[in-house]
N, C-alpha and C positions, 0 to 999 in steps of 0.2 A: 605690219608683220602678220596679221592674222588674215587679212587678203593672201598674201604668199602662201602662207600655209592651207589656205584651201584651195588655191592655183593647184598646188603640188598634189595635194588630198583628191583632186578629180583630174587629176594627168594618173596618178598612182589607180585611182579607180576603174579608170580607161584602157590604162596598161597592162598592171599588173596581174590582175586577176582573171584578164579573158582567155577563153581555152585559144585563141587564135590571132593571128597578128596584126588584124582590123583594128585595133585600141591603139597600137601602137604611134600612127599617125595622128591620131588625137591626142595622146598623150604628151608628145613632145610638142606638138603645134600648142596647146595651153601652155607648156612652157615657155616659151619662146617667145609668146605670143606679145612680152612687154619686152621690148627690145633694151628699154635704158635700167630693167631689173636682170640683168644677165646672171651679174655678181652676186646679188643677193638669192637667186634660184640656183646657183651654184653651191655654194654655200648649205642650201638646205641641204639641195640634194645627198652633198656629204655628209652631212652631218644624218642623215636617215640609213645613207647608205653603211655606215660605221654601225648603225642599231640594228641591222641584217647582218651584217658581217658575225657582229657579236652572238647573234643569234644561232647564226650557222657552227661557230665554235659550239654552241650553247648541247649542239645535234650531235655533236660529235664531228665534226670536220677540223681541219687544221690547213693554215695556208696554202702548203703543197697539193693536196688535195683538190681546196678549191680551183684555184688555176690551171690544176688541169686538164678539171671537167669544161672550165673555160677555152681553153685552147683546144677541147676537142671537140667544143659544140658552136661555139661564136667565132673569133678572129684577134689580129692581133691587137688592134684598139678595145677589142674588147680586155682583153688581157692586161693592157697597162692599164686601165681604168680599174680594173678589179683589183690588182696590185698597189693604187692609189687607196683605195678604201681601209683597204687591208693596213697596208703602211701608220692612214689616218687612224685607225681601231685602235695597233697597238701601241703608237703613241703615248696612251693614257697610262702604260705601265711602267714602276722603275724596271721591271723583269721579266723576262718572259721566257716560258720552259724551255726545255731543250729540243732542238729542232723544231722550231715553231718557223723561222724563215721569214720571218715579217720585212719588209726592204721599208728604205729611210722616209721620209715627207719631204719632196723636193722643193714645195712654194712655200712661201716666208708667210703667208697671213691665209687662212682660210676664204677671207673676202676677194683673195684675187687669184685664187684657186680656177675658178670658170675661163677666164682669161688666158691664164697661162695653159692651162688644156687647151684651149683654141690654136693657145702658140704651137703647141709642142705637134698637136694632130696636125694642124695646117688643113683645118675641115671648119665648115659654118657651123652654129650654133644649132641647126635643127639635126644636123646630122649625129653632134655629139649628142642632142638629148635623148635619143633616139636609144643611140650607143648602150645611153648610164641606163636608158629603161631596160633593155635587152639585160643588160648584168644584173640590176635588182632584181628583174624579173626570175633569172636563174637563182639566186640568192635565197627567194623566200621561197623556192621549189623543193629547196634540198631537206632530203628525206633525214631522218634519224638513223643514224651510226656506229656499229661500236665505238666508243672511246679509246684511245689511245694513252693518254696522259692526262694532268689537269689541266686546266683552264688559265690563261693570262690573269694574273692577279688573286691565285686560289692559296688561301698561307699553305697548305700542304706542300706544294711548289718549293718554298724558300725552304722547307723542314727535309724535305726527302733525299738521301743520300744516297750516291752511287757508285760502284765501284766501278772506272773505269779501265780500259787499258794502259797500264801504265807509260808516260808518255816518251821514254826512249824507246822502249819496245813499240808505239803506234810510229814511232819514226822510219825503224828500221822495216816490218813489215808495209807502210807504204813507199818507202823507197825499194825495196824488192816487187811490190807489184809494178808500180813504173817502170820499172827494168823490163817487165818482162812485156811491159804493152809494148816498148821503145823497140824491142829486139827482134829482126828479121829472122834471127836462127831459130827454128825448133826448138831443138833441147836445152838452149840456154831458157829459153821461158817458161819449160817443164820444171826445169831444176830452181828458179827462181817463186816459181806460180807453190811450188811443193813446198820449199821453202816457208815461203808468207802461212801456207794452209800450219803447218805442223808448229809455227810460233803462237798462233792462236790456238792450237788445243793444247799447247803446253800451259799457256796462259789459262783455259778452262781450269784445268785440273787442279794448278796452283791456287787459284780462288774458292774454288770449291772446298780443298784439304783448308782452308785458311777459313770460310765458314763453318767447317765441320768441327775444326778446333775451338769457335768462339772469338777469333780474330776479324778488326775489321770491321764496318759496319754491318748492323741486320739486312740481309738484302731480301730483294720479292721478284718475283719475275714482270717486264713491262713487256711493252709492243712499240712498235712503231709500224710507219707503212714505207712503202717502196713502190713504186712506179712502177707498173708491168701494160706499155702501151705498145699499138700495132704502130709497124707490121710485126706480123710472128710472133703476137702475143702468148699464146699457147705455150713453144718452143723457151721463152723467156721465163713463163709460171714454173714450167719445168727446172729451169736452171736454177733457179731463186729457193724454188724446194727443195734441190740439192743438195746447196748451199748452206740453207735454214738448218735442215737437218743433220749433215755433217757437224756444223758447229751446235748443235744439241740444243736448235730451238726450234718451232713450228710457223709452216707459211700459211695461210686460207687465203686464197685467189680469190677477190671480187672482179670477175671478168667484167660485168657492167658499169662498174669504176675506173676501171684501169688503175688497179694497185694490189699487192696482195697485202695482208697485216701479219707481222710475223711475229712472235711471242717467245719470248726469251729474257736472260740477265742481261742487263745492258752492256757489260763489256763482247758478249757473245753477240749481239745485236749489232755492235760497232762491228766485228768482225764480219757480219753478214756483209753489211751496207759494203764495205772497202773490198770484197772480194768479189760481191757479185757483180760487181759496178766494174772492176777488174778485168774478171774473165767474159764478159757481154762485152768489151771492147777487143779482147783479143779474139772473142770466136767471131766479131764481125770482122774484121781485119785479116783474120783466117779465112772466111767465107766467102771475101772481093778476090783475093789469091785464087782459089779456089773456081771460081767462075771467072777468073782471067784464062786459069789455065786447060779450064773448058770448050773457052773460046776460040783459044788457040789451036785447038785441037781441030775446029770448025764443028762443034755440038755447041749450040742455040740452049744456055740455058733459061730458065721462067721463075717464077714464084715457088711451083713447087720443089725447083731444085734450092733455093732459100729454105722454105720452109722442113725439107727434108734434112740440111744440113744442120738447121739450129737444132732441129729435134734432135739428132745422133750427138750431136756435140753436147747438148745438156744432160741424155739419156747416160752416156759414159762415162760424164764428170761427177754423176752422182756416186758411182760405187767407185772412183778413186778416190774421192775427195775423202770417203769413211773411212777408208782403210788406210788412209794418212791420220784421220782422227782417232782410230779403233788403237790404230800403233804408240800412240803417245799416252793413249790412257790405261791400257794394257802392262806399258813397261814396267807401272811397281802396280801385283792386284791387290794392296790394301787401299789403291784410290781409288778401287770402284765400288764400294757404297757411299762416299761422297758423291759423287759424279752420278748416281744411281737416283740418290736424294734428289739430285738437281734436276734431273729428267722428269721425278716425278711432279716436282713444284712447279716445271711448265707445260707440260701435260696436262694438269691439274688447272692452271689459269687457260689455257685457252680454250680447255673444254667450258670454262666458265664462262669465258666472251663467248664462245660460237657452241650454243650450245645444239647446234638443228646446221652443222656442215652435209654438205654432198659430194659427191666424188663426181666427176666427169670424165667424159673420154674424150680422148682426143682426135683429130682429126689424124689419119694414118700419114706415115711418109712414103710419098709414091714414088718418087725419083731416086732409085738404086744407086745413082755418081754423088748423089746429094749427099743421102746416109754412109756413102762408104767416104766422101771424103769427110763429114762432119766425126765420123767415128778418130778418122785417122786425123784429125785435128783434134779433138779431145785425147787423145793418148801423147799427142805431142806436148799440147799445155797441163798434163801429169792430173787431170781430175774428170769423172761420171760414174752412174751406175743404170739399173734398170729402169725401164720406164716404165712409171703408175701413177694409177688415178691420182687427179690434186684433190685435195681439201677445200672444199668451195661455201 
């Protein structure tokens, strides 16, 4: 066993550490290099790559995150193999937080782990080991983080309560946003898109009078992160801080990630995820229309008529989305020092994670057909506003 583990000790030393990818082939070639030990270099191998994994939590990372610096820097075996680790990691817990995403352990015994990866790639042995260096190798790259939440197996975790959207109401506003991705007509998905928006700041408000009164549990403002990958990244940051902000929480774009982390109550945070996830299905669904009917025209459109249209369609959804917000909280004004309170306790937390933000500009939108249809598609699906610097 103690051969093994300096087999793996000078494949890792070869691999993992060199600025460039000459180790690599040394690396896996030591591996491999005892054909009737597959199993048991398998085996390690997981068993190390679960104490990176861990580690990466340790940075502030969390599953979705890693995989998708995986899938945007390696491939897709790189990807299943990452998500086996991951899988193997959390394992070791009866629980794990919320939105953690961890997928099941597919093979029955760690010892025949190596094997069943051969099954499943339908790839040699030197090519997987190659594979697992390339993903530990990124594993033990990853920088430090904000946090987001606790950690697999942290007692705070089991102690922390939260209030969420209550679950007829998360019923009926995901069954309105379905409607309105489902729905070819316009205004049926303005009136259902409005809909969904003005049940979730009815729901803010009701929570917030229900903390201000001492009902309920004590709550604190969290984060999560959200995915913001190309193409039209940009255009996407823009919608998402929208979003964020209508429902009365804050986004910071990490462009170099591909995610922004957006800081809010947790029921206001559910309401992000479900709407922005929402309307980025109907403005691309809008935007194929859209350059159908471009084309029909016989104008060739490109990228920048994409990127023009996302920008206009998130730019507009922002000042409608508020004044679907402003209106619900407006209706009785004794709820707005609740509601005021609430602003400032996440205001207050995200200035605490990001304490050194920057604002960015954005690339302009050049294509006039682009921005006037992405405008006249946001006014159809009932939400935007002005367009400004993100929080970076």
């Amino acid at each position: 066993m103690r051969d093994l583990a300096e087999i793996v000790d000078r494949a890792f030393a070869a691999a993992l550490y060199a600025q460039d990818d000459a180790g690599l082939d040394t690396g896996a070639s030591l591996l491999v290099a005892d054909q009737g030990g597959w199993a048991a270099v398998g085996r390690e191998l997981l068993a190390r790559g679960e104490a990176y994994v861990r580690q990466g939590w340790e940075r502030g990372w969390q599953p979705a995150d890693v995989l998708r610096l995986v899938r945007r820097d390696l491939d897709e075996r790189h990807l299943r193999i990452a998500g086996d680790l991951i899988a193997a990691e959390a394992r070791r817990y009866a629980r794990l937080p919320a939105r953690w995403g961890a997928g099941e352990v597919w093979w029955a015994g760690d010892e025949e782990y190596a094997d069943r990866l051969a099954q499943r790639e339908r790839a040699d042995r030197f090519t997987l080991a190659t594979a697992f260096l390339e993903v530990l190798r990124l594993l033990i790259r990853l920088p430090s983080i904000e946090p987001v939440g606790p950690l697999p197996g942290d007692p705070a975790d089991a102690l922390a309560e939260h209030a969420h959207i209550e679950p007829r109401m998360l019923g009926r506003i995901r069954a309105l946003l379905a409607k309105a991705e489902a729905t070819t007509f316009p205004e049926e998905a303005e009136a259902l898109s409005a809909k969904a928006q003005e049940l979730m700041a009815r729901h803010t408000v009701d929570e917030a009078l229900l903390a201000a009164r001492g009902g309920g549990p004590a709550q604190v403002p969290g984060a999560c992160r959200i995915g913001v990958e190309p193409p039209y990244e940009e255009a996407k940051a823009v919608l998402l801080d929208a979003v964020a902000t209508a429902n009365r929480c804050r986004a910071v774009w990490n462009s170099g990630f591909g995610f922004s982390t957006v800081v809010g109550f947790e029921s206001d945070l559910e309401a992000v995820e479900l709407l922005h996830t929402s309307l980025l299905v109907q403005g691309t669904a809008a935007m194929t229309r859209a350059e159908a009917a471009q084309r029909s025209a016989g104008r060739k459109r490109t990228k920048t008529f994409r990127q023009s249209f996302l920008l206009a369609y998130a730019s507009r959804l922002g000042h409608r989305l508020t004044e679907t917000a402003e209106h619900a909280a407006t209706e009785a004004p004794d709820n707005l020092p609740a509601l005021v309170a609430r602003d400032v306790a996440v205001t207050s937390r995200a200035d605490e994670m990001f304490p050194r933000t920057t604002t960015t500009r954005l690339r302009g939108a050049t294509d006039h057909a682009g921005w006037e249809d992405g405008t006249a598609a946001a006014d159809r699906a009932h939400m935007g506003g002005r367009r400004r610097p993100l929080a970076r």
